[in-house]
Every structure is written in C-alpha cells, then in structure tokens.
C-alpha positions as CSV (number, residue, x, y, z in Angstrom):
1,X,0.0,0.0,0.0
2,X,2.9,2.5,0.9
3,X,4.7,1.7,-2.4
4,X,1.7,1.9,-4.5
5,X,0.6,5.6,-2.7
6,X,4.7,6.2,-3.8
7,X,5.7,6.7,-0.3
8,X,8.7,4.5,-0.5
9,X,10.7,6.1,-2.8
10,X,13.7,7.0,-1.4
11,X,12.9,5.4,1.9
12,X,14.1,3.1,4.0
13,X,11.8,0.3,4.4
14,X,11.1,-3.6,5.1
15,X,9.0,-6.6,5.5
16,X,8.4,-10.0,6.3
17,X,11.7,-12.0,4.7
18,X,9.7,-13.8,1.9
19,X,8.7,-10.5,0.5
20,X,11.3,-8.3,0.6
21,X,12.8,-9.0,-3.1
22,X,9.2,-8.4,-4.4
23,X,8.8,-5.5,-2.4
24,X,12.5,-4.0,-3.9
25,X,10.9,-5.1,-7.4
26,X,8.3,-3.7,-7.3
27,X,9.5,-0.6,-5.9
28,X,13.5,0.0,-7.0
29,X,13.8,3.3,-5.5
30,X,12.9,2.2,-2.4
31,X,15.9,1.2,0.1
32,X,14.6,-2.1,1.1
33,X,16.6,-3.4,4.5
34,X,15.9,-7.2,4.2
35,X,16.7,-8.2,7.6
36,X,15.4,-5.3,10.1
37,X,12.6,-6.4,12.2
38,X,11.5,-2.7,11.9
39,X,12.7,0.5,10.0
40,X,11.6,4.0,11.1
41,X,12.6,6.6,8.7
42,X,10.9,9.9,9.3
43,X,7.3,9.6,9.7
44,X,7.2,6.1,7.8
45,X,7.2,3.0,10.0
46,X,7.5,-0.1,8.7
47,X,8.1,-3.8,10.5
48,X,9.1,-7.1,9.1
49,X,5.9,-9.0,10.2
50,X,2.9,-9.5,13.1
51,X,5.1,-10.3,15.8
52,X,7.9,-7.6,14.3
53,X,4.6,-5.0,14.4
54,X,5.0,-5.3,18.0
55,X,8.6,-4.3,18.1
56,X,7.5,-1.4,15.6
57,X,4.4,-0.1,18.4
58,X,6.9,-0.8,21.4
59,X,9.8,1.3,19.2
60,X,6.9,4.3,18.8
61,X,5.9,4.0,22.2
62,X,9.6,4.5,23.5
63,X,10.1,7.3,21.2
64,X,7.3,9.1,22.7
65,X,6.7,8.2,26.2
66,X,10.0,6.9,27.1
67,X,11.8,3.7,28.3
68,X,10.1,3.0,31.3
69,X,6.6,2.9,29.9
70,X,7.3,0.9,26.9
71,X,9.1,-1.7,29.2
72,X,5.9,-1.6,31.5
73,X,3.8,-2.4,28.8
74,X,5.8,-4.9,26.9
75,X,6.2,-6.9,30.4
76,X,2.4,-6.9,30.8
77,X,2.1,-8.2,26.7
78,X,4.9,-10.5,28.0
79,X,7.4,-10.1,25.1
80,X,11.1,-8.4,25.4
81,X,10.9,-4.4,25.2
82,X,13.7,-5.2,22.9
83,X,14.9,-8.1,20.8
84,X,18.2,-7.9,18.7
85,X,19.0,-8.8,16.0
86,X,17.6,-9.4,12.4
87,X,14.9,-11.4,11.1
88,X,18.2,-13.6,9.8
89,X,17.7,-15.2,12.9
90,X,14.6,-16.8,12.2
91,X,14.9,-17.4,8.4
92,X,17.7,-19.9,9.5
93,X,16.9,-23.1,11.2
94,X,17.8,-23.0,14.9
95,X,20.1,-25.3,16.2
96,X,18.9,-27.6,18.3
97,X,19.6,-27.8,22.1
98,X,21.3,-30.5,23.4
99,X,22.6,-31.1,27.0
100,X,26.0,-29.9,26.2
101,X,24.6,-26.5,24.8
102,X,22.3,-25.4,27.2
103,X,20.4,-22.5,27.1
104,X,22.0,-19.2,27.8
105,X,19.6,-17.3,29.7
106,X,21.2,-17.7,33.2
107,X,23.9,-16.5,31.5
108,X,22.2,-13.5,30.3
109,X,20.3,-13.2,33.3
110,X,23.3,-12.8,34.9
111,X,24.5,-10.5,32.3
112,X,21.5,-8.3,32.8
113,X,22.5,-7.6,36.7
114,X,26.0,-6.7,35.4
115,X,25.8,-4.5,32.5
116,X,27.8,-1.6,34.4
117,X,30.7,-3.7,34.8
118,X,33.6,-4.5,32.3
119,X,32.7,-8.2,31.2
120,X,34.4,-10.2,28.2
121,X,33.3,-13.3,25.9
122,X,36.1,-14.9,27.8
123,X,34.2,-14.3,31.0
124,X,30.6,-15.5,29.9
125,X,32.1,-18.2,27.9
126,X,33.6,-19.4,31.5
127,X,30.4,-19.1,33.0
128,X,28.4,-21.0,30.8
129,X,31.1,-23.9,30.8
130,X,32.0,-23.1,26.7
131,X,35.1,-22.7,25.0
132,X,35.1,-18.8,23.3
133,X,33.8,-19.9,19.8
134,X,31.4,-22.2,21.1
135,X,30.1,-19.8,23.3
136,X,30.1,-17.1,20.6
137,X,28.0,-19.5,17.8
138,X,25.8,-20.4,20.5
139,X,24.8,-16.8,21.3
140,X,24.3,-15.9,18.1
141,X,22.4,-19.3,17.4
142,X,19.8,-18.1,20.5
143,X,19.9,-13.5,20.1
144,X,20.6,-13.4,16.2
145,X,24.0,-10.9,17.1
146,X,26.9,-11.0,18.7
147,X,27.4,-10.7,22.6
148,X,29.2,-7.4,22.0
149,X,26.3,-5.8,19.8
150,X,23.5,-7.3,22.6
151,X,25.7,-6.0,25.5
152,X,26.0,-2.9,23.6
153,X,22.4,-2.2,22.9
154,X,21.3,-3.4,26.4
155,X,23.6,-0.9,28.1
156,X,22.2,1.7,25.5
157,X,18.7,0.8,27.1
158,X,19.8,1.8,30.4
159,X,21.4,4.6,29.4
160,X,18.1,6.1,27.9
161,X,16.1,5.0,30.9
162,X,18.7,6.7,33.1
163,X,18.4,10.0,30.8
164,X,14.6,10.1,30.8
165,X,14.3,9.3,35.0
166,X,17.1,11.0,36.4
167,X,19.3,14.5,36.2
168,X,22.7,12.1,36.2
169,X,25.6,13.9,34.5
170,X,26.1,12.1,31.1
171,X,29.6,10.7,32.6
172,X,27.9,9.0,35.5
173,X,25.3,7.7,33.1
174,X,28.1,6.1,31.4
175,X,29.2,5.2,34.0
176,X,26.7,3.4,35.4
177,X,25.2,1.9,32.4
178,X,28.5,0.6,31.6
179,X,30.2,2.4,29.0
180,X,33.5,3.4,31.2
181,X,33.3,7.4,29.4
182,X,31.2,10.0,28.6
183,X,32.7,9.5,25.0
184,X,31.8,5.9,25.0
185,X,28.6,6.6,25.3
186,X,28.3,9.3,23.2
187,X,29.4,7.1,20.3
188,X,27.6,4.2,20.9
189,X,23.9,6.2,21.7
190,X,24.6,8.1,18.8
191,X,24.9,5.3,16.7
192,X,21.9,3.3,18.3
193,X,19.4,5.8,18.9
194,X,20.3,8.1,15.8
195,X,21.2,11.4,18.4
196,X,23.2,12.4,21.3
197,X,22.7,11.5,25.2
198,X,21.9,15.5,26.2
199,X,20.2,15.8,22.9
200,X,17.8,12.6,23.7
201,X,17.0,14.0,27.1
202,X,16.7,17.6,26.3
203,X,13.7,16.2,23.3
204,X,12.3,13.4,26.0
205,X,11.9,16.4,28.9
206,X,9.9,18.4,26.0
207,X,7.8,15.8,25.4
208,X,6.9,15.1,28.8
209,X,6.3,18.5,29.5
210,X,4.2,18.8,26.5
211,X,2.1,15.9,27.7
C-alpha cells in the first residue's frame, strides 16, 4: 500500500523476509533493509511482520513516552521491550539444544545484573562452561548478534532509561550503564538511537512537559 501511494521512494523500508525482493521489485527506488525487524525513517514505520509489528508499536511507544513505559507495557504483553538482531535469525533453522549446549539465559540473566561492569566473551564463555567460539555460535544461534552488539544495545537501554528518569551527569550515566566514558557513550547512543545523550533527554523532557 505505501509503495503503491509512492511513499517509499527514497525510503528506508522492510518486511516480512519472503517479501522483501518483491517488495524492492516492485519498488526499486525504495531502500529495502531485508533483515530489520523494523525501520523507522521519518514519519514512515515499517516492521518485518505480526510479531515484528510489536517491536515497531513498542519502538513508537519508547520514542514518545520513554523507556520505562514501553518496558511496563511490553512486560504486561509478556514479550522483550527489545529483541536484537535481524529477522536472519529466524529465516535460518535453529540449532537444536542439546545437554552440552544449554540455554543461555542464566547467563544472560546474569549478564543483565551486570551491565555496568567491564565483562568479556572470555568471562561469559567461562560461565556458561564453553570454550570462546562455542560460546560465541551459541549466542548468536539463540539473540541473532553478537554478545558485544547485545551488550552494547542493552547498556544503550539503560542509558536512555537513566536520561529520561534521572538528572545524572552524562559521565555518570556512562558510567553506570556501563560504558566506562562520557565519550563511549556518546558514540555508541549516537549510533543506536540516531542522536546524542543531552540531545535525547533535552527532546524526552519536551515531550513530557508537553504531555
């Protein structure tokens, strides 16, 4: 429908992973990302399927109302506020468990508790009784992306909720959430959240005091 009304061109966009190389067809100068379980380009939002339409609302609800609220109401829809990675992850078949490759959600359980700390693959590969590589295939195999992108966009998570809920410096933000710097953080939110840490709280405190 958006391609058809001409609102994709020049765009980026997705959808569901059987129909993104019709979709590009059918509208080459659209910028069709194949593997995003949502894209948000301006005004245009579009998600890779029904389950990825979730991600999409919970995405618009963050953007408007903030961390905390979107988190509320994705734990009563019981689904993740987040999920990385790519709809790569679910085009591929899984591998199967087995009891020598246990799940990993202690371990990212665990993780969770720790995300202001300095942690390597090393580290988590140790706790969950893997070698490095093993561990490393096997976190892909269960997030879709790499323990340092999911660590990454975790600690980018607390990071907002901290800018949105408290009057933290930005160094103590990055501090807390894990990033070690100011500049650390700076690099990584700007890269994640498409602006930077003073500039996402000085638009969320607008926003609130609009509403």
């Amino acid at each position: 429908m958006l391609g058809e009304a001409g609102l994709l061109d020049g765009r980026e966009c997705t959808t569901h992973w059987r129909y993104v190389d019709e979709l590009q067809r059918r509208n080459p100068l659209a910028r069709v990302r194949c593997n995003s379980l949502y894209v948000s380009d301006g005004r245009l939002l579009t998600s890779a399927g029904t389950a990825a339409g979730i991600d999409a609302c919970l995405h618009l609800v963050r953007q408007q109302h903030g961390s905390a609220l979107a988190t509320r109401l994705a734990r009563r829809m019981v689904v993740p506020p987040h999920r990385d990675g790519g709809q790569s992850q679910y085009v591929e078949a899984p591998i199967p468990r087995a009891p020598e490759a246990p799940t990993l959600e202690p371990v990212l359980e665990w993780l969770m508790g720790h995300l202001h700390r300095p942690v390597t693959v090393d580290e988590l590969a140790a706790r969950a009784g893997m070698t490095p590589r093993t561990f490393a295939r096997r976190f892909r195999a269960e997030t879709g992306t790499t323990p340092y992108d999911w660590l990454t966009n975790q600690r980018v998570l607390v990071a907002r909720r901290l800018l949105e809920e408290t009057r933290l410096s930005v160094e103590s933000v990055a501090d807390q959430a894990g990033f070690g710097d100011a500049a650390a953080l700076r690099h990584h939110f700007t890269r994640r959240v498409g602006t930077t840490p003073q500039a996402y709280r000085t638009t969320f405190r607008e926003r609130a005091e609009v509403g």
